[in-house]
N, C-alpha and C positions, 0 to 999 in steps of 0.2 A: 446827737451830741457825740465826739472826741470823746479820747479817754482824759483831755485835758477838761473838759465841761466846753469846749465850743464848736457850736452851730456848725455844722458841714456841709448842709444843702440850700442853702438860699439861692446863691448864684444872682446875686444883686449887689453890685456895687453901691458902698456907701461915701461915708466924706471923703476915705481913704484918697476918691478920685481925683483928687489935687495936687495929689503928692508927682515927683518932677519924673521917678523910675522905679519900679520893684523890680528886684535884682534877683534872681533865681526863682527856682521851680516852687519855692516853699513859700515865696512870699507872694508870687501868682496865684499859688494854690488859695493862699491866706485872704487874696482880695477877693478872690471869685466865689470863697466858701466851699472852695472843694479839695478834695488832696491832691501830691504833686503827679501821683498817677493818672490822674482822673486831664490836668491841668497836659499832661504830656500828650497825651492819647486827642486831645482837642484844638490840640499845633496841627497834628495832622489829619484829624477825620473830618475836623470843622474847619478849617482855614484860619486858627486865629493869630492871631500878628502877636510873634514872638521874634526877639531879633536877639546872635551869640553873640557875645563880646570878642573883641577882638584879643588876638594874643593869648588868652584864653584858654583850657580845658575846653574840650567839645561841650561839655554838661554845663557851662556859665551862660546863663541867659539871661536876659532882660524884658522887660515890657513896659508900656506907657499905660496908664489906669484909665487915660480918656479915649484910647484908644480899645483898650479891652472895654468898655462903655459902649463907645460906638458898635463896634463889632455883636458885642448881646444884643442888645438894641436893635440891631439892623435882622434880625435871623424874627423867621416868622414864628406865632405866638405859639405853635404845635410843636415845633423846634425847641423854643426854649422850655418849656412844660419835660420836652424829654429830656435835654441834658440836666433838667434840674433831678429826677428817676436817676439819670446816670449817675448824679453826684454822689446822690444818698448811698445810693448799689454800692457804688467803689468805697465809699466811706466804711461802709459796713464791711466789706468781703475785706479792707483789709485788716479787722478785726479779726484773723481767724482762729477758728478752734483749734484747741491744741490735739495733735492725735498722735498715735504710737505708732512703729515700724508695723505693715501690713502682714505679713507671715504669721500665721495662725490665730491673727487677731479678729473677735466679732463684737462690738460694742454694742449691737442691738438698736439701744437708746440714748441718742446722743443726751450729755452730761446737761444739766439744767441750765450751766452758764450760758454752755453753746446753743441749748435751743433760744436764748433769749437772742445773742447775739444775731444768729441766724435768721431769725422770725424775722427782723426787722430789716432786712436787705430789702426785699419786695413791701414794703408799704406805700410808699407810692405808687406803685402798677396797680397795687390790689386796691387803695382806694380809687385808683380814676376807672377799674373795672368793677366795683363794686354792686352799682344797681343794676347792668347787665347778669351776672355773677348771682343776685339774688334771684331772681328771677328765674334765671338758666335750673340753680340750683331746684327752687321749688316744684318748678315744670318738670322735670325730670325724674324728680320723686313721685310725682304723681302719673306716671306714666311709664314707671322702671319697668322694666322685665327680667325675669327668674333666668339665672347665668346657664347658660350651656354648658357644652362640653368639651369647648375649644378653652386657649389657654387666658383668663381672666387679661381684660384690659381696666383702662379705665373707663371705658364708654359703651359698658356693659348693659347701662341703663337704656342705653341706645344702641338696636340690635344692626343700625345704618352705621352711625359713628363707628360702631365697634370694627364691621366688617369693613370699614376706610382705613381705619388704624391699622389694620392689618395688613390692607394694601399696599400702604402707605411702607413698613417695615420691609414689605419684602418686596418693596422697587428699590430701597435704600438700598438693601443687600447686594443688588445685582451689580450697582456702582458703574451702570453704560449713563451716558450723560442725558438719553431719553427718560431712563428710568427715576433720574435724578428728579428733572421735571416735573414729573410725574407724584413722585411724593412729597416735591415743596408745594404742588397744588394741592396735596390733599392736607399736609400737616398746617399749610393755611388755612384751609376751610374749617380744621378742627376745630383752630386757637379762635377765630372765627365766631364760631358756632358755640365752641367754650370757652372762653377764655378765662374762666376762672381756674381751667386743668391742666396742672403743669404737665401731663403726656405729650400735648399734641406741639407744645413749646420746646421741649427739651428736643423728641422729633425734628423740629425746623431746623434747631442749632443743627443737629447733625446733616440735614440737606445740606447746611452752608458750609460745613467743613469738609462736608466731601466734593460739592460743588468745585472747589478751588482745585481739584486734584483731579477729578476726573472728569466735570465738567469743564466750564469756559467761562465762566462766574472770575473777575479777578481776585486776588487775597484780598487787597482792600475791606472790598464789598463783603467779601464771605466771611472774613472775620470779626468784623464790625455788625452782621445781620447774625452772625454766630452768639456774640459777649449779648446783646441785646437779647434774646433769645434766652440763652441760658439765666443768663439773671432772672427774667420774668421768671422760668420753670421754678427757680433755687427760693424766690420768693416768694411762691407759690406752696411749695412742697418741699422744706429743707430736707427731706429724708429722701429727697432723689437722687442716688448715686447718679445716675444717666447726667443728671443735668451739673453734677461737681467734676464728673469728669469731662464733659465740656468747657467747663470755666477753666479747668487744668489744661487742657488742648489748648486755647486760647493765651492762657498766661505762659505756657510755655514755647512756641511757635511763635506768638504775635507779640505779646508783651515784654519777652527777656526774662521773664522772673522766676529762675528755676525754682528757688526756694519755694514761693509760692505754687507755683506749679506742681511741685512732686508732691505736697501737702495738701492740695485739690485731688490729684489721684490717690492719694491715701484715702483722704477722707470716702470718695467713692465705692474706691473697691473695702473699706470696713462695713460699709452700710449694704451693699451686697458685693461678697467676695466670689462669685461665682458670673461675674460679669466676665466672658471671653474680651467683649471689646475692650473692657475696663486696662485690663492684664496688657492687651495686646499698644495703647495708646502710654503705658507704664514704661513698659520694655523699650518703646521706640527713645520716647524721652530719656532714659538711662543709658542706650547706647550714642545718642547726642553727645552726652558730658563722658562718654568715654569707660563708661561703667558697664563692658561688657558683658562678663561672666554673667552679672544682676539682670539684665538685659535679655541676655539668654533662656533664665530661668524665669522669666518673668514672662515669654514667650514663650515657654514649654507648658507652663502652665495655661497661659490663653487659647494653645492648640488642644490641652487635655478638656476643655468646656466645650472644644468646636474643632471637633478633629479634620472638620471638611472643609471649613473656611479657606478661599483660597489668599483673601489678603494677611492673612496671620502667617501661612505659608511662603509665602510672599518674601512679607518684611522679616522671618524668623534666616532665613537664606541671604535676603542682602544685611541682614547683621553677622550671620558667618562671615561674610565679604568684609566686613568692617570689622572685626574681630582680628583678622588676619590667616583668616581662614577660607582665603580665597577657592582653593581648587576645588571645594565641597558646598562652597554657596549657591559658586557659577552652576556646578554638574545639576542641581536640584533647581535653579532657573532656567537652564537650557531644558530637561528635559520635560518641564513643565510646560514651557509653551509651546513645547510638539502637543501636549496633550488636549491644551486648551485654550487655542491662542487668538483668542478673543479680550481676554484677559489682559486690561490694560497694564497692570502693575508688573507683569512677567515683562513686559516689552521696556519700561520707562527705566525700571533697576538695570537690566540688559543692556541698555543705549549708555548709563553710565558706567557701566562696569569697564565695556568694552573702549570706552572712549578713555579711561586712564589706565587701559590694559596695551593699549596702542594697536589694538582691531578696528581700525577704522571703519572701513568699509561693512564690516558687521554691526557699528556702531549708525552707519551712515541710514544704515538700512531698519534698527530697532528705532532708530527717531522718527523717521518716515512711520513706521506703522503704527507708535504710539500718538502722534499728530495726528494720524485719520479713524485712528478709533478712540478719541476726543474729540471727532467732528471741528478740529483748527485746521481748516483749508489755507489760511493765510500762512499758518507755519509750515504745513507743507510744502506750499510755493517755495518760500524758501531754501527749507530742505535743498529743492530742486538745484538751485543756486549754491549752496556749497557742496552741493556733489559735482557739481562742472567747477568750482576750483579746485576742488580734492584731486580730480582726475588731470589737469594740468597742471599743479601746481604742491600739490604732495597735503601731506599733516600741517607742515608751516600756513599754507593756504587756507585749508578748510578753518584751521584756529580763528586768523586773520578773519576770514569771511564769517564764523560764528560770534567771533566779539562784536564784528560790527552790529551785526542781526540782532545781537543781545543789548547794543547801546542804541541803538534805534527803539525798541522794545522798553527799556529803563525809562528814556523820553517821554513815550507814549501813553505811562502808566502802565507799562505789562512787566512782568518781569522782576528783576534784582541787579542792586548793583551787586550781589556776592555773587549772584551767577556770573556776573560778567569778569569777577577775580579769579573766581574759579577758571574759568577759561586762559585766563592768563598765565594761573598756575601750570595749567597743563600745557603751556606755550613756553616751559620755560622761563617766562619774563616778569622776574620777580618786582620788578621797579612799576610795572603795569597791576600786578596782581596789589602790592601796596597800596597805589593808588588808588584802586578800587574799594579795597577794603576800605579805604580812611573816606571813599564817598557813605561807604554803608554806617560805618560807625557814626556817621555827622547827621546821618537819617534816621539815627535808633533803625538799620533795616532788621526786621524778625530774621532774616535768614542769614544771621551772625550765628546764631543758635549754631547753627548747621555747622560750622566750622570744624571746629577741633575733631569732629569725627569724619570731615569729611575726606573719602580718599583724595580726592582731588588737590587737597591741601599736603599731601603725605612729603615730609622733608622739608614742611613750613612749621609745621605745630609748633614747634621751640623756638622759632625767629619772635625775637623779642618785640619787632615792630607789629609783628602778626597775633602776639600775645597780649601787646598793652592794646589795640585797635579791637579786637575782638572781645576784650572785658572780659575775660573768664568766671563765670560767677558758680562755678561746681563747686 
């Protein structure tokens, strides 16, 4: 139930389906029995036939009720059993607890409201894993074994599970796209094997967000196998920081919803504050919306948990870059991937640093090797192709030839259309880069986020067409 007393997960249309149009997000939400987040996220992950009004705000939509009918109706009976999960989830989470600014803050024990609140995200996953679950659980008891002296997992009780878990952790760390592989097979086998434990859940989320980044997984998929993912863990186990700050990575990157977003990393990093990754996916979303200094510190602190980390290292360098602290971001990227230049992340910040520094050809050359240490052979080719415009035909050419690459790419389902404005920014052509951005804004595209702090945008921020198109929600 709402906090008005009504029903939020049914996802069954009733009489209502008569009616001639339901006219925005609130009143789709209202037929389907789900919220309008829930309702947004299902235009595009499911295909469901929504149509904008014309003349219109981007945000005025409509729907036909026998049409949303048909459409449930038509999706298979495993399909709709999970959106009906999705509903309840989104219903719940956006109930959220109330939490305080994270700096010296340890709550412990989430408050009585919030654990009721919470619990009830994952009821439906946990009922439909239930007799699995019991079962698992009982077997396992009867068969635990006395913990070693490695560092406590959840699959303790299983001296096999444990040492997968572990493997599992430190293929994720390596973040090469074999390695990635490697622990969405195992963190499947987990959920798998357990699936009543939010470790090996929470785990997946994370293959799928780094998937998209270092692997070859598209956003789509990764963050859509990511929200799923995470919700199970959160339903599972509301005390798992791991898995609230995965819901935070997701609402803020995929959903737009800073607010919500920076309120899932809080929530995380209070229930364990000594999470490096916690800190370090804080920082990133704070230098997003422009709040450097916070950003900074919130990244000095992620590197004090994990002095060695090279991606804290990483993003702590291209936030100098974005801070406006160029000449000291660059020096500690450049001299880092002499050191260790395997390391995808020194090469992909470097290809954009240099491409709105007007270092082409050093530009030309960090994409090329972030491309093949991503295993994308097809962007390489590329590549190839606008380094022979570059070299007849100058920066104006290469731009030219990368937006096309980049609209070809949007088509295809690869890519952004921000990436492809960002390009236009850096071409100068602001009437193209407009354009671009009012395709992104007409997509909800996630990588509107990116904007305001993107260099690539720098001498756009305050263009008001680039202000109302990008929705600022800081």
């Amino acid at each position: 139930m709402d906090g008005r007393g009504r029903e939020n997960v049914a996802v069954t249309p009733g009489a209502s389906s008569t009616a001639k149009r339901l006219l925005g997000w609130k009143a789709i939400g209202q037929f389907l029995g789900c919220t309008e987040r829930t309702a947004r996220r299902w235009e595009v992950d499911r295909a469901m036939p929504v149509y904008r009004v014309p003349g219109r705000s981007r945000g005025s939509v409509w729907a036909a009720p026998d049409e949303l009918t048909r459409w449930l109706m038509s999706l298979p009976v495993a399909i709709q059993a999970d959106i009906r999960s999705e509903a309840h989830a989104d219903a719940q989470l956006d109930q959220r607890l109330p939490v305080q600014p994270v700096p010296g803050v340890a709550i412990g024990e989430l408050p009585p409201r919030a654990r009721r609140r919470v619990w009830s995200i994952g009821v439906c996953a946990v009922l439909a894993l239930v007799g699995a679950s019991l079962w698992m659980v009982s077997h396992a008891r009867r068969n635990s074994t006395a913990g070693g002296e490695l560092a406590a997992t959840s699959y303790d009780d299983d001296p096999a599970a444990a040492e997968e878990y572990r493997n599992a952790r430190f293929e994720l760390a390596t973040r090469s796209a074999a390695s990635l592989e490697a622990a969405t097979a195992a963190f499947r086998h987990l959920t798998e094997r357990y699936p009543e434990r939010a470790a090996g859940w929470s785990g997946l989320a994370d293959t799928y967000l780094l998937a998209r980044e270092f692997g070859s997984t598209s956003e789509a998929d990764a963050y859509a196998a990511a929200a799923h993912a995470a919700r199970t863990a959160i339903g599972l186990d509301p005390k798992s920081a791991d898995a609230w700050l995965e819901m935070g990575f997701v609402l803020f990157w995929w959903g737009g919803d800073t607010k919500a977003a920076l309120q899932d990393f809080q929530t995380g990093l209070q229930l364990n504050p000594h999470l490096a990754r916690g800190w370090l996916w804080y920082g990133n979303a704070l230098a997003a919306t422009r709040r450097f200094d916070e950003a900074l510190l919130a990244l000095a602190r992620a590197r004090s948990f994990d002095p060695e980390s090279r991606a804290i290292i990483a993003d702590e360098s291209w936030t100098e870059f974005l801070a406006g602290r160029r000449d000291a971001g660059l020096a500690t990227m450049e001299r880092l991937v002499r050191i260790d230049p395997k390391f995808v992340s020194w090469h992909s910040y470097l290809q954009r640093c240099y491409l709105v520094l007007g270092r082409d050809e050093d530009f030309l050359r960090e994409a090329l090797t972030t491309a093949e240490l991503r295993g994308q052979a097809d962007a390489a080719a590329r590549l190839g192709v606008v380094a022979e415009k570059y070299r007849s035909g100058g920066r104006v050419a290469m731009l030219d030839q990368l937006t096309a690459d980049a609209i070809d790419g949007w088509q295809a389902g690869r890519g952004s259309a921000v990436g492809v404005a960002a390009l236009r920014a850096q071409a100068k052509d602001r009437a193209g880069m407009v354009q671009w951005l009012s395709v992104a804004a007409a997509q909800h595209d996630h990588d509107l986020m990116g904007v305001p702090a993107g260099p690539e945008f720098e001498g756009y921020w305050d263009d008001p067409a680039v202000r109302q198109l990008v929705a600022f929600k800081n």
